[in-house]
N, C-alpha and C positions, 0 to 999 in steps of 0.2 A: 864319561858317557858321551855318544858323539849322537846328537839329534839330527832329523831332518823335519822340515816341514814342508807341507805340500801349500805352494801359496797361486792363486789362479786370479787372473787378472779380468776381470767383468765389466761389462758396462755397468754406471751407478745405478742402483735400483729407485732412487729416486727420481729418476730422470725418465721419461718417457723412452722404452726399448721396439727394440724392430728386428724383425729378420730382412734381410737380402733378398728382394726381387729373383735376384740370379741363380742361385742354388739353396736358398731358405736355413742360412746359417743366420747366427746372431749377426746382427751390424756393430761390428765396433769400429771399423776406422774414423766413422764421424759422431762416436758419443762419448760420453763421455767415463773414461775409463779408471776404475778402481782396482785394489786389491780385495778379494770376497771377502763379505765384513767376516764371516764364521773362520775364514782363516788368522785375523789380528787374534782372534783369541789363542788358536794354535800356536801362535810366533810366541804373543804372550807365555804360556802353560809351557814352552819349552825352554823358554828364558830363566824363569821362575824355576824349573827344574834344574838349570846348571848353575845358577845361583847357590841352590842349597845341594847338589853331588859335582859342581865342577863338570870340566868338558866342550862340547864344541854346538854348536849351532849352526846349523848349513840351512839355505834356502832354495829350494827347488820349486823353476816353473818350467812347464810346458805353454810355448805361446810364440806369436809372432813378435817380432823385432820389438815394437812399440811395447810389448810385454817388461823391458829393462825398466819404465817409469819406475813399475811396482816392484821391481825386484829390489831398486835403490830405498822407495819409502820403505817395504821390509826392515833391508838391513839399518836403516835410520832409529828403528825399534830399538837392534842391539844384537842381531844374531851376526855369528864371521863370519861368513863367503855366501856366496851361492853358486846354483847351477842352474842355466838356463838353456831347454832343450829347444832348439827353432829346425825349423826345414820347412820350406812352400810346401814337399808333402803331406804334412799335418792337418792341413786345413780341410775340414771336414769329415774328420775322425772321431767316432762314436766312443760312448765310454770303455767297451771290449778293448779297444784301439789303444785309446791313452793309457787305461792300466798297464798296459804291454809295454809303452812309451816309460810312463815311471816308474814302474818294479825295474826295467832295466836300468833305467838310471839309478836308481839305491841301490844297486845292488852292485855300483861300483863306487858306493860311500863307506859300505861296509858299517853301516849305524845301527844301533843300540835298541836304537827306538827312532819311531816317523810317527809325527804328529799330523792332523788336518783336521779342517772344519768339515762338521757332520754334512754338509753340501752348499752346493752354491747357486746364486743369486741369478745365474740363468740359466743352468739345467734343472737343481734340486732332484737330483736323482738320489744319493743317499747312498749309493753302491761302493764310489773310488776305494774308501778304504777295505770294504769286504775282499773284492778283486785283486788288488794291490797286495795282502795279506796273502790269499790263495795263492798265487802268483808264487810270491816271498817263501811260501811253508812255512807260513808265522801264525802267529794266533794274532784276531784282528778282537780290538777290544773297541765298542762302538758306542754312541750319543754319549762320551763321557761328560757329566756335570762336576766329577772330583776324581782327582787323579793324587794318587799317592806311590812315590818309588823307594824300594829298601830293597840294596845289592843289587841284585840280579830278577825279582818280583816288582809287580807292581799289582795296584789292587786301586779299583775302577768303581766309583757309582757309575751308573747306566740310569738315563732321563729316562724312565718309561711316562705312560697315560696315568698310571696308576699310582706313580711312587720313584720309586729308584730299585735298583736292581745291587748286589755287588758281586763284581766278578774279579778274580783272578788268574794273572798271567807271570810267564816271565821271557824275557827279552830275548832274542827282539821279540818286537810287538808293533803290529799298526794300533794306534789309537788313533778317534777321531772323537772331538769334541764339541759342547752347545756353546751356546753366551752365558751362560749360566755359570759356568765356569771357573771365571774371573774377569778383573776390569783389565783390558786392554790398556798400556803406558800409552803417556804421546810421547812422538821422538823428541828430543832435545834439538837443540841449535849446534851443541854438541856432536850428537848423533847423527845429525843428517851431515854436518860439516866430515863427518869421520868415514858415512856410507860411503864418499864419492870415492876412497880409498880403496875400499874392501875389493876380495879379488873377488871376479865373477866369470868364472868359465864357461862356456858354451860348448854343447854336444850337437850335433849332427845325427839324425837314422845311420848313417854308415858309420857313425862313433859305437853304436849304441848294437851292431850288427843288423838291423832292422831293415826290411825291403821295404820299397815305397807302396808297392800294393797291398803289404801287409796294415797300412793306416790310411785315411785320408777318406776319399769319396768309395775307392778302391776296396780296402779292407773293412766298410762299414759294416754294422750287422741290421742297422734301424735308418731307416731315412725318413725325411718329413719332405711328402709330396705335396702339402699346398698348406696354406697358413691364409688368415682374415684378421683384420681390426676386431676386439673384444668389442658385442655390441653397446648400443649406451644402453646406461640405466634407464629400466621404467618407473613410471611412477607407482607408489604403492599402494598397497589395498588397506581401506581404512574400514573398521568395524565398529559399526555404532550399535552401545549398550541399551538394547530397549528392553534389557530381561534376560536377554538370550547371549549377550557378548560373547560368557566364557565360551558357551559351545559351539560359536559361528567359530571363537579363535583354534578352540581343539578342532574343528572339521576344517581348516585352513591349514593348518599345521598337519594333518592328516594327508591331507591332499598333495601335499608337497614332501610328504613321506618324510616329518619329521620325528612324526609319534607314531 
């Protein structure tokens, strides 16, 4: 079975983020830059998967140059190769955009199955794999917390609010999955000593047959016209019990359209 996963390169969500004065993209060339923690699970869950049916593991990013960091910690994991799609026309392509970008890239892996994390740490949009799947003509199997594969099926808890969900598909398939999941490995000394090996190809738009207006600021379908600093917290409203607490707190909570 030959996997791919989608792995995206973020600034730490730890760390204090920013958009760009200049065109109000994410800032990353001066933060500090990770792999999306929801994708280590994805690398994980398809590691774990050719562990027990055999097969190949490939890593796919879409990203600028600096995007390699992540692509090396990936394969440090344990997955063989990757693929990394760069072009300056990229930058500032909506998610319409990038699904176009990676369905055509897997679609010259010729995989089984594409893993990825349920979203990331600075869009959280929640869509890639829907899109990606449509794209594909695949069934897109979504928020998976348990993944189970047999032959050619596989069969999916789904996170809901309520419980879990279970659905069945068979391959290909997008799946995308929570932290819920399983525990992410850390790489070995081994592992990462082995990454620097691994091959890692590089695609270009014109690899990929894609025109530059079709992605970037060009091909977008959503733009962000202005951005501000979250403001700070206020302080809060305290209710003193002279009798009357509970119903000061239910017409407080009312007020703020909680109840």
């Amino acid at each position: 079975m030959k996997i791919v996963v989608l792995v995206k390169q973020v600034p730490d969500s730890g760390a204090e983020r920013s958009l760009r004065t200049d065109d109000n993209t994410v800032e990353r060339a001066s933060a500090n830059n990770v792999i999306n923690e929801m994708d280590e699970y994805a690398i994980e869950e398809a590691l774990r998967i050719k562990e027990a049916h055999g097969g190949e593991v490939v890593v796919l990013t879409m990203g600028p140059d600096q995007a390699t960091e992540s692509i090396r910690k990936a394969l440090s994991m344990g997955p063989d190769a990757a693929v990394h799609v760069v072009d300056p026309a990229l930058h500032g392509s909506c998610a319409v955009a990038t699904s176009k970008v990676l369905a055509k890239a897997i679609e010259g892996q010729n995989a089984d199955l594409v893993i990825c994390g349920a979203e990331s740490t600075d869009a959280r949009t929640q869509v890639m794999a829907h899109m990606i799947a449509e794209r594909l003509g695949v069934a897109a199997v979504t928020g998976a917390r348990k993944l189970t594969i047999e032959g050619t099926g596989l069969t999916a808890e789904r996170q809901t609010d309520e419980g879990y969900e279970v659905v069945t598909a068979s391959t290909p398939a997008v799946v995308s999955v929570w932290d819920t999941i399983n525990e992410p490995r850390y790489p070995s000394f081994k592992g990462i000593m082995a990454a620097k090996k691994k091959p890692v190809s590089t695609l270009s738009l014109a690899d990929l047959g894609i025109e530059a207006g079709e992605v970037g600021f060009d091909g977008a379908t959503s733009t962000v016209l202005d951005h501000g600093k979250r403001p700070p917290r206020q302080g809060g409203n305290a209710v003193t019990d002279d009798g009357e607490g509970g119903a000061k707190l239910v017409e407080y909570l009312a007020s703020e359209k909680f109840v």
